[in-house]
C-alpha positions as CSV (number, residue, x, y, z in Angstrom):
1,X,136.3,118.8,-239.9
2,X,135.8,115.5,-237.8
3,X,139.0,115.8,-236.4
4,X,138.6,119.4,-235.4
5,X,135.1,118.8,-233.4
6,X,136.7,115.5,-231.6
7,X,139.7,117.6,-230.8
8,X,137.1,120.4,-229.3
9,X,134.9,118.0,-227.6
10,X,138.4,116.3,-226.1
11,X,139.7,119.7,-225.4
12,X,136.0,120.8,-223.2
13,X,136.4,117.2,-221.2
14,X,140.0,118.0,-220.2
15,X,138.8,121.8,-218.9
16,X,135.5,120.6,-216.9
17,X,138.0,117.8,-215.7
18,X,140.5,120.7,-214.3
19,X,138.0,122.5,-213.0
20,X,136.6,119.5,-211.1
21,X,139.5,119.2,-209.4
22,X,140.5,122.2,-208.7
23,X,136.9,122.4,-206.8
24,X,137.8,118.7,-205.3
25,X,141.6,119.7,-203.7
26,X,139.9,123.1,-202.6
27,X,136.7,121.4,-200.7
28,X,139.0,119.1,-198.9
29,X,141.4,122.2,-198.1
30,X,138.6,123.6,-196.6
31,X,137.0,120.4,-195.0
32,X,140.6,119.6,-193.2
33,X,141.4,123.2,-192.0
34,X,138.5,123.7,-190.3
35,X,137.7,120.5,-188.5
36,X,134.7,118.3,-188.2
37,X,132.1,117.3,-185.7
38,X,129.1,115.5,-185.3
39,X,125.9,116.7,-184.4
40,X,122.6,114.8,-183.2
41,X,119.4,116.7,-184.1
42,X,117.1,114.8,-182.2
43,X,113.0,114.5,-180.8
44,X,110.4,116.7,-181.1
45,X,111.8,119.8,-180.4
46,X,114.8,119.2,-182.8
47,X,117.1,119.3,-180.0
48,X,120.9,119.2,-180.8
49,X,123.6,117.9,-179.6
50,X,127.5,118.6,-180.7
51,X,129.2,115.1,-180.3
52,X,133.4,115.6,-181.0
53,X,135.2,113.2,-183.6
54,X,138.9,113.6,-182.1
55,X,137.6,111.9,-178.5
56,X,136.2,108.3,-179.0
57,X,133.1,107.6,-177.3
58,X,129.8,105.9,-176.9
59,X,126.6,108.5,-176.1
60,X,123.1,107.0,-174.5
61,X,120.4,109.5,-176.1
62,X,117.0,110.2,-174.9
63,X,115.0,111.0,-178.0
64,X,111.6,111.0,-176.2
65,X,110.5,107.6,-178.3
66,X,113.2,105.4,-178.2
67,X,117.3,105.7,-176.6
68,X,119.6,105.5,-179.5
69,X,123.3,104.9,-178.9
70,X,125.8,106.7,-181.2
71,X,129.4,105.7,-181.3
72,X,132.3,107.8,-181.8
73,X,135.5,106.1,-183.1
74,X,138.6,107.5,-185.0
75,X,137.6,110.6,-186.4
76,X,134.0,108.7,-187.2
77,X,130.2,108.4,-186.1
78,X,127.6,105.6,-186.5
79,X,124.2,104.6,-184.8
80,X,125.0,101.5,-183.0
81,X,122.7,99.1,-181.5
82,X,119.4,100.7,-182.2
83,X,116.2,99.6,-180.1
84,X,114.0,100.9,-183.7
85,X,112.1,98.1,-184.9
86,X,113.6,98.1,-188.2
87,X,117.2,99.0,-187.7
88,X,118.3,100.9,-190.2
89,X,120.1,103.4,-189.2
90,X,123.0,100.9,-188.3
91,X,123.1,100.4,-192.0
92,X,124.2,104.0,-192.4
93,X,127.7,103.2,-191.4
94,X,130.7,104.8,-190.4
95,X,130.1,109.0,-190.9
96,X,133.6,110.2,-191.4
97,X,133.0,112.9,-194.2
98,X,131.2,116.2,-194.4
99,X,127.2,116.2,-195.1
100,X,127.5,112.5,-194.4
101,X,123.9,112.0,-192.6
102,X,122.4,108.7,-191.0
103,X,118.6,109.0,-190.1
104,X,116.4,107.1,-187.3
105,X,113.2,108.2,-188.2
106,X,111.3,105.6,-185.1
107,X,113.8,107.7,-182.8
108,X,113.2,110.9,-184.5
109,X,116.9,110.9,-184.7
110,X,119.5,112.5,-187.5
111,X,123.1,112.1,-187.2
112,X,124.9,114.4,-189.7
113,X,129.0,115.2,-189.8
114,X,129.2,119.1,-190.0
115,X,132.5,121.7,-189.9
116,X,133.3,123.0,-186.4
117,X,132.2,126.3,-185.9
């Protein structure tokens, strides 16, 4: 009897397992095929702007309160070299994957990496 319910519980790991996976490899499929970009939501009228990932560059962004810079580097995004008092957002990082999102909330600033559409 103890064998049988450790085989079953062993048996339900491997098929959630599987089916993790599956969901992983097709995500990424998905992800690849279809590109990615950043975008800048941005001030008080949530104004946005679609920055590319395949062309590296620096952008100089007005938010109305303060002028975050936002890098662009192989395939990546990051705030760099924030005026904020605090400086998080430089924290955030390198943005590479999707739903990835770095927030300046002095700036009113969101950087998130989306699919091109």
């Amino acid at each position: 009897m103890k064998n049988k319910k450790l085989l079953t519980n062993l048996l339900f790991a491997v098929v959630i397992l599987a089916i993790a996976a599956v969901l992983l490899v097709v995500r990424r499929v998905h992800t690849s095929g279809s590109g990615l970009r950043a975008e800048l939501i941005y001030g008080d009228n949530n104004t946005t702007m679609n920055l590319p990932l395949d062309v590296d560059e620096t952008y100089d962004v007005d938010t109305g309160y303060y002028t975050v810079h936002i890098q662009i580097k192989d395939g990546a995004a990051r705030f760099v070299d924030s005026p904020c008092p605090d400086h998080i957002c430089e924290g955030f990082g390198w943005l590479s994957n999707e739903d990835q999102t770095a927030t300046c909330l002095p700036a009113r600033a969101v950087l998130t990496i989306v699919p091109v559409s």
